[in-house]
N, C-alpha and C positions, 0 to 999 in steps of 0.2 A: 276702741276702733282698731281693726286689724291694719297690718302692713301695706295687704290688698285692696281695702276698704280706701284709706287714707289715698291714695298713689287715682285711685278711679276720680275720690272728689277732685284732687288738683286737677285732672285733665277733661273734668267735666268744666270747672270753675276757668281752667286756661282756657278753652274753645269760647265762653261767654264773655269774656273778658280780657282784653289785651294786658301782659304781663307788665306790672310795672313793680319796680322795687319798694314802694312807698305803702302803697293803697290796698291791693286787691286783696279779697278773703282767702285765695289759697296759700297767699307770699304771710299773709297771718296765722294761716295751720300750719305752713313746714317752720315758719320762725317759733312757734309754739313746741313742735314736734323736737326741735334741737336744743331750746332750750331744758324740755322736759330729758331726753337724753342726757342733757350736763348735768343735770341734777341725779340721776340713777349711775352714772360713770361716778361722780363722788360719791353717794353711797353703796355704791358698788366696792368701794375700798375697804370699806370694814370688815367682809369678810376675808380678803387675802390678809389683811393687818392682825387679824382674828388667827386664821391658822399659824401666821406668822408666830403669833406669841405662844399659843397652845401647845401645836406643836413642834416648834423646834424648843420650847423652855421644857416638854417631857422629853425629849429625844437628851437633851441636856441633864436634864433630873436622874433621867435614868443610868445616863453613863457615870455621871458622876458617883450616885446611889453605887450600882453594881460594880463598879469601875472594871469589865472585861473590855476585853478587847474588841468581839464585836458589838456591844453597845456603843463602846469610844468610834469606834469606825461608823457605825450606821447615824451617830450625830455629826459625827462632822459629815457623813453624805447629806443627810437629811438641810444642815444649813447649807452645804454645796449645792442642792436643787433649789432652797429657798432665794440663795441671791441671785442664780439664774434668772429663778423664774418673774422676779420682782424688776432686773435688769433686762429680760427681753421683752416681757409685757409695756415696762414704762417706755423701752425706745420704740416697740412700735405704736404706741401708742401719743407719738408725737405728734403735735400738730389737729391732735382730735378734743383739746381740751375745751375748746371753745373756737366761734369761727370769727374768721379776720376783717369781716365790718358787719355789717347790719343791713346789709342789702339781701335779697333775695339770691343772688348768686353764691356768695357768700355760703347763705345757709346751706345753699342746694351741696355746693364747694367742701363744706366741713359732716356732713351728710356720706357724701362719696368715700372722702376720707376716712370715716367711721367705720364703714364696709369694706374697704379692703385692712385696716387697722384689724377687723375682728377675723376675719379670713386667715391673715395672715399667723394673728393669734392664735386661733384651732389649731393652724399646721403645728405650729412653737410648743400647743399644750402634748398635742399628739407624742410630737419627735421627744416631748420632756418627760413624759409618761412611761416611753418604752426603753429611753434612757434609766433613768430610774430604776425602773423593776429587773434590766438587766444589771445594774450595779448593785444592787440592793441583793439579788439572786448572789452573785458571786462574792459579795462581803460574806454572806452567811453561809456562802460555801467552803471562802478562807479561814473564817475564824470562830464559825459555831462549836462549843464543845460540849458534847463531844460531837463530830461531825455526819453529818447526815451523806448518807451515798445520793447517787444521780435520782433515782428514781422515788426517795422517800423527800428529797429538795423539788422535785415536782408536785410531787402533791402534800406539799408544806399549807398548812393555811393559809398563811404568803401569799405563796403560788397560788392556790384557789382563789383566794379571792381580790386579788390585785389583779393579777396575772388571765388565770381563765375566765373568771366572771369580769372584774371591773375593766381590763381590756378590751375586748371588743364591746360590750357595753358602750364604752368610753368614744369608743373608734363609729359607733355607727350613731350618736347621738351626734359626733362632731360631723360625719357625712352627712345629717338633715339638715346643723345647723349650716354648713358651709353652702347649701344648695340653695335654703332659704336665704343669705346674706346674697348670694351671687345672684340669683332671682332683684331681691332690690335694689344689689347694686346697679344693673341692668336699666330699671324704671330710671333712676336716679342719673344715669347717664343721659337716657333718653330725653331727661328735664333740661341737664345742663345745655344738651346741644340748642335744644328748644327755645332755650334764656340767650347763647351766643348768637343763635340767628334773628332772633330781637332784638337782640344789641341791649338786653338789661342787666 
C-alpha cells in the first residue's frame, strides 16, 4: 500500500472512531507501519556495511598492490568519506531506532522523526557527494602520472561518469525523494496535532 493510500485509511478510520492509544484499527496500521520500518532501517545496514568492506578493502588492495601515490591518497580519501559518512548518517539518525513507548503518539512521534532524519540525510548525501568528486577531481589532478591538463581531467571517466552523469542523476533523484518525505512529513504532522488535541 502506498504512502498516500495508507495516510487516507488513518483519516477515514480517525473520523469513525475516536483515537485511542490501545484499540483502534488505524493506531494498529501506523504501529504495524513503524514496526515494519525498524525492520528495513536494520536491513538497510548491509548494504552501507557492504560497500564499507568492498570498497574501501579495494581502494586499500589497490594502494597497497601499486603503492603510487595517487592510489595511497584516493584510499585514504575513500575511508575519509567512508567514516563521514557512517558518522553523519548514524547521528542523524538518532532517536529513529525504535519509538519511546507503545502508544499511538509515540508511533506517530518516531514516524515524524524518520522524516526529517531521512531529509536531513539527502541533504548530508548530497553535500557528501559533491565533496567527494571535488577531492577526488583534485587528488588526481596532484598526483596522477603522468598528469592530465584541465580539459582531458574533465572529461576523465571519473568526471563522466561520477561527475556529469552520476551527479545530477544523484541531485534530482534526492529532489523527488526529499519532496516525497516533506509531503508525509506534513500528513504525519497533521496526525500529531490531531492525537495532541485528543489528548491521546
Amino acid at each position: 500500500m502506498s504512502h498516500d493510500a495508507e495516510f487516507a485509511v488513518w483519516r477515514r478510520q480517525w473520523q469513525t472512531a475516536p483515537p485511542r492509544a490501545d484499540t483502534p484499527a488505524w493506531a494498529a496500521a501506523i504501529s504495524e507501519r513503524v514496526a515494519r520500518q525498524s525492520r528495513l532501517m536494520r536491513i538497510g545496514l548491509i548494504g552501507p556495511i557492504l560497500v564499507t568492506i568492498v570498497v574501501g578493502g579495494l581502494m586499500l588492495l589497490r594502494a597497497v598492490s601499486s603503492g603510487t601515490r595517487l592510489d595511497l591518497a584516493l584510499a585514504v580519501e575513500s575511508w575519509l568519506f567512508i567514516a563521514l559518512a557512517w558518522a553523519g548518517c548514524l547521528w542523524l539518525a538518532r532517536g529513529t531506532w525504535r519509538p519511546l513507548g507503545q502508544t499511538t503518539a509515540a508511533f506517530v512521534t518516531v514516524s515524524i522523526w524518520r522524516c526529517e532524519s531521512d531529509i536531513a540525510s539527502i541533504r548530508f548525501g548530497v553535500g557528501l557527494y559533491v565533496g567527494q568528486l571535488a577531492l577526488t577531481t583534485l587528488l588526481m589532478a596532484m598526483f596522477r602520472n603522468p598528469p592530465l591538463d584541465a580539459r582531458a581531467l574533465l572529461f576523465s571517466w571519473h568526471m563522466i561518469v561520477i561527475g556529469w552523469i552520476g551527479l545530477p542523476l544523484f541531485v534530482a533523484w534526492s529532489s523527488w525523494y526529499v519532496r516525497r518525505r516533506r509531503a508525509e512529513l506534513k500528513r504525519l504532522l497533521d496526525l500529531q496535532r490531531q492525537l495532541a488535541g485528543d489528548g491521546t
